[in-house]
C-alpha positions in Angstrom: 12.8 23.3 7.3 9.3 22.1 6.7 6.5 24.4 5.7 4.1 22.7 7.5 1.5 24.1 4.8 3.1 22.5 2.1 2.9 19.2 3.9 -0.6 19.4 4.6 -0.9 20.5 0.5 0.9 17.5 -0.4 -0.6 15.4 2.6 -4.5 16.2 1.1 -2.5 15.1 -3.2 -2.1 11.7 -1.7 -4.5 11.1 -0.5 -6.7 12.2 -3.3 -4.1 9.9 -5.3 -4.7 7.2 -3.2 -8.5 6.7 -2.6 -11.6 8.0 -3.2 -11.8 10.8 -0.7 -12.5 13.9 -1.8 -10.3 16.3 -0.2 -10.8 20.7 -0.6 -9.9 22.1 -3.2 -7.6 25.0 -1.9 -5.0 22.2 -1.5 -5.4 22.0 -5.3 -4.8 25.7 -6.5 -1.7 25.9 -9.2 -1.4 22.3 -8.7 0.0 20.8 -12.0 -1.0 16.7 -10.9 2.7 15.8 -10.2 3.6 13.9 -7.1 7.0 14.1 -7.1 7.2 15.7 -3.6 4.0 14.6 -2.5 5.3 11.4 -2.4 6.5 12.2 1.2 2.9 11.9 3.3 2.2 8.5 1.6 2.8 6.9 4.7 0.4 9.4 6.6 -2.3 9.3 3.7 -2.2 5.3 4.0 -3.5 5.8 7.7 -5.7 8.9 6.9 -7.7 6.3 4.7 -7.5 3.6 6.7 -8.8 4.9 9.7 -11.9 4.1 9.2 -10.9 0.4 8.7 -8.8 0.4 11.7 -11.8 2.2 14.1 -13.6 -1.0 12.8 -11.0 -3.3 13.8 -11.2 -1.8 17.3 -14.9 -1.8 17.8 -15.6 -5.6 16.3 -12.7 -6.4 18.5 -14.2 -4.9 21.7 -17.7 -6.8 21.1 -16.1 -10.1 19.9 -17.0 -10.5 16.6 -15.3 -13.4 15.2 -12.2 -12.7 13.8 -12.6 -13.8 10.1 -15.5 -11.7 10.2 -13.9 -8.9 11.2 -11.1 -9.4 8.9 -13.4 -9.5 6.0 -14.8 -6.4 6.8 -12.2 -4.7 7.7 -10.2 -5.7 4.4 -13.7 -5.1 2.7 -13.6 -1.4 3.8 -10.4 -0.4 2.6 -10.8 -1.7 -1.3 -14.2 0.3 -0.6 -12.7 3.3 0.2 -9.6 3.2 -2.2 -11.8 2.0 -4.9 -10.1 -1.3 -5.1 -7.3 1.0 -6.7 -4.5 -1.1 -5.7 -6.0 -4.6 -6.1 -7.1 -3.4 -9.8 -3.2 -2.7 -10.1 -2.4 -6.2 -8.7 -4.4 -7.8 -11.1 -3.4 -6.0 -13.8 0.3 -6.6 -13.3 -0.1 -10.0 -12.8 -1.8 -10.4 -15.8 1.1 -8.4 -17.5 4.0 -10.3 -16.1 2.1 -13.5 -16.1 1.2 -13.6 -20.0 3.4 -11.2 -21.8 6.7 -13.1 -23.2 8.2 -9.3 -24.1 8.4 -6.2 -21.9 5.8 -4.3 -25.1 3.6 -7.9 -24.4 3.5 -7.4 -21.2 2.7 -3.4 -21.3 -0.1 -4.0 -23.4 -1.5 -6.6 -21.6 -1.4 -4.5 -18.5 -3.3 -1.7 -19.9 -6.4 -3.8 -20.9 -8.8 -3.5 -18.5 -10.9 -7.2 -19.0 -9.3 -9.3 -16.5 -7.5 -12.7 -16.6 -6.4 -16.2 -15.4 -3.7 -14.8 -13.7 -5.1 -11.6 -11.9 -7.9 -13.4 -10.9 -5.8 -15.4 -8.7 -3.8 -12.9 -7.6 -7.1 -11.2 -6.1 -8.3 -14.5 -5.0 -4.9 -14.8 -2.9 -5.0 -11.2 -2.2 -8.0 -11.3 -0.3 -7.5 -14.9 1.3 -3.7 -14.2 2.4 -5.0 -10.6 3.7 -8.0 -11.7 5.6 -6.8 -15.1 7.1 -3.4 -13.6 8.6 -5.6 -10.4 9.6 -8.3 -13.2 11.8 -5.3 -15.0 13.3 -3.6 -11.7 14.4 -6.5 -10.2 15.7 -8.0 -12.7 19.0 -4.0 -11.6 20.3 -4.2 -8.3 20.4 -6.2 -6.2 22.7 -9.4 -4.1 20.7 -7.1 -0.8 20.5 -3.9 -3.0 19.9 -6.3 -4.2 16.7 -6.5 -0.6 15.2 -2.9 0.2 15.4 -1.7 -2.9 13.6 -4.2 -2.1 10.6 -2.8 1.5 10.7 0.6 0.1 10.8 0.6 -2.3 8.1 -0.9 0.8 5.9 1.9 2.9 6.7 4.3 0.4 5.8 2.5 -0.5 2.3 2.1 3.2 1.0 5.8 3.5 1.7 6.3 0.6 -0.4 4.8 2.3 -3.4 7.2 5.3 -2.6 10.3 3.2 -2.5 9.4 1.0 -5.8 8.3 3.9 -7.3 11.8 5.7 -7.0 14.4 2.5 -7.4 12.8 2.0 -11.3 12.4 4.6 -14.2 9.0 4.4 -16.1 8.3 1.3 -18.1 6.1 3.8 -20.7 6.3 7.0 -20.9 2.8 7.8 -20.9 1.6 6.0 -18.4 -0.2 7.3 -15.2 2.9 7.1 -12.8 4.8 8.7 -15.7 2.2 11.5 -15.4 2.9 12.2 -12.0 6.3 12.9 -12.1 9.7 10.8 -10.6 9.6 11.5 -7.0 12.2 14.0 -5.3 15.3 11.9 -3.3 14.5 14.1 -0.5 10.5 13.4 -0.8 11.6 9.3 -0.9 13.8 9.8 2.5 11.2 11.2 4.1 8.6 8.9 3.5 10.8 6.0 4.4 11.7 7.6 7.6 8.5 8.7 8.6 6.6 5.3 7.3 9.2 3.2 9.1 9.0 5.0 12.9 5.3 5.1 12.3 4.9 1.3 11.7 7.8 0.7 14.8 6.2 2.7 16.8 2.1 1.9 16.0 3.7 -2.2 15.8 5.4 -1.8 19.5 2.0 0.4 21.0 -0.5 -2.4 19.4 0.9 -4.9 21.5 2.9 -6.7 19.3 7.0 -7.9 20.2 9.6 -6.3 19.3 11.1 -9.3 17.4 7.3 -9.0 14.8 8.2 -5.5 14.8 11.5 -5.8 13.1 9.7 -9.1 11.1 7.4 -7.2 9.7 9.8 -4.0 8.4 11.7 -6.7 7.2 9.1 -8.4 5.1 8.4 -4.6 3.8 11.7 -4.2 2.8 12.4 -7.8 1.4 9.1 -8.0 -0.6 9.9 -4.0 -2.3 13.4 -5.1 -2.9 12.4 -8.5 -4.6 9.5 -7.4 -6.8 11.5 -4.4 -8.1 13.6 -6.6 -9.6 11.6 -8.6 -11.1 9.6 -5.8 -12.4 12.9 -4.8 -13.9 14.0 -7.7 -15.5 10.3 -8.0 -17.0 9.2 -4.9 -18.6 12.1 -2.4 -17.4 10.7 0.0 -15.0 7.5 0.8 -13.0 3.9 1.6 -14.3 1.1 2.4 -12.0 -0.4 -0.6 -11.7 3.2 -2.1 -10.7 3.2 0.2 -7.9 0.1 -0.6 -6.6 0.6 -3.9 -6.8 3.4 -3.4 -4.7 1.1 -1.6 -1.9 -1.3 -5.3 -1.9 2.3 -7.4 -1.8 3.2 -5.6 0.6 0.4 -5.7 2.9 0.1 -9.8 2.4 4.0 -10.1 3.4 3.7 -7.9 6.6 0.6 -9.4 7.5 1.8 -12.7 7.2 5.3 -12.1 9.1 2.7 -10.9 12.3 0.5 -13.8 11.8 3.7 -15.9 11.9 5.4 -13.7 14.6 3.5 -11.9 16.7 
């Protein structure tokens, strides 16, 4: 049984965790910084802090902006919003896995903060495999169809973090997702379970097939399962910047199996 208090506790963490919302600070009394159930209302925090990006989808879409220009903005308010948190983690794990020839090469290059050849491109591809699959999905969906595919494809990519997050142990052990505790089995069901129906359902309600529907889960679960192991085969286990760089592969592969789909 669910105490629904708990949930909204560990609902408000996430969030917190996961942008730059400030949240109250009752849901913070006792509350040691570890995630390891919180983990659960990922998928629900992802559209809690996209929202704002989705209500813009709707309204550009209802006036008809031009697509790419609504794509931009809309891909524009989310890094706003989350503090480019999970782009910074893209970068800095392409960086890692990019230049480091030894798993303690690669974890030290992933903890500088200057930036280099290859996060650059990975932000550069970031943003232009984000935004151009976002403008060609958008002129065939209806303005609130719009909305629910951006809160879809959040839901799926926060789960993402959950599920890379628990199939690796820490690459370093004082790290930030080291910090924050291995998440519960029970937290990591949930999250897939409730971030999976979410999508489904937000995916079927936008508009979109069923046939993109199951594409896109099934570019979520391909892109998790492949980048885990290559995360594991390069430096071991996760770190936070591999897990958010898991959110922004994530959101580029289900974007792009709509684009391709829908």
């Amino acid at each position: 049984m669910i105490d629904i208090r708990d949930f909204i506790d560990d609902l408000a963490r996430s969030v917190a965790f996961l942008s730059r919302i400030h949240m109250p600070q009752r849901h913070f009394v006792d509350f040691d910084g570890r995630l390891s159930r919180a983990v659960r209302a990922f998928p629900l925090a992802g559209l809690l802090i996209v929202l704002p990006a989705a209500a813009v989808a709707s309204i550009f879409s209802a006036i008809d902006a031009a697509a790419l220009f609504t794509a931009f903005v809309v891909v524009a308010i989310q890094a706003l919003i989350t503090g480019a948190l999970h782009e910074d983690g893209l970068s800095d794990t392409a960086d890692g896995l990019g230049g480091g020839r030894t798993k303690e090469s690669a974890l030290i290059i992933m903890k500088d903060s200057r930036i280099g050849s290859y996060g650059a491109v990975a932000l550069i591809l970031s943003f232009g495999l984000r935004v151009s699959a976002l403008s060609a999905v958008l002129p065939l969906l209806s303005p609130t169809g719009a909305g629910l595919l951006v809160l879809a494809v959040a839901a799926l990519s926060r789960t993402a973090m959950v599920w890379h997050w628990s199939k690796l142990p820490p690459a370093r052990r004082d790290g930030v997702a080291a910090s924050a505790g291995e998440p519960e089995t029970g937290a990591v069901t949930m999250a897939l379970v409730l971030g999976i129906v979410c999508a489904a359902l937000l995916l079927l309600l936008s508009g979109a097939s069923l046939l993109s529907a199951v594409l896109a889960i099934g570019a979520f679960a391909a892109t998790v399962a492949a980048f885990s192991e290559i995360v594991k085969g390069k430096i071991g286990g996760h770190t936070g910047d591999t897990i958010g760089a898991t959110q922004q592969l994530t959101e580029i592969a289900v974007l792009a199996a709509l684009a391709l789909a829908i």
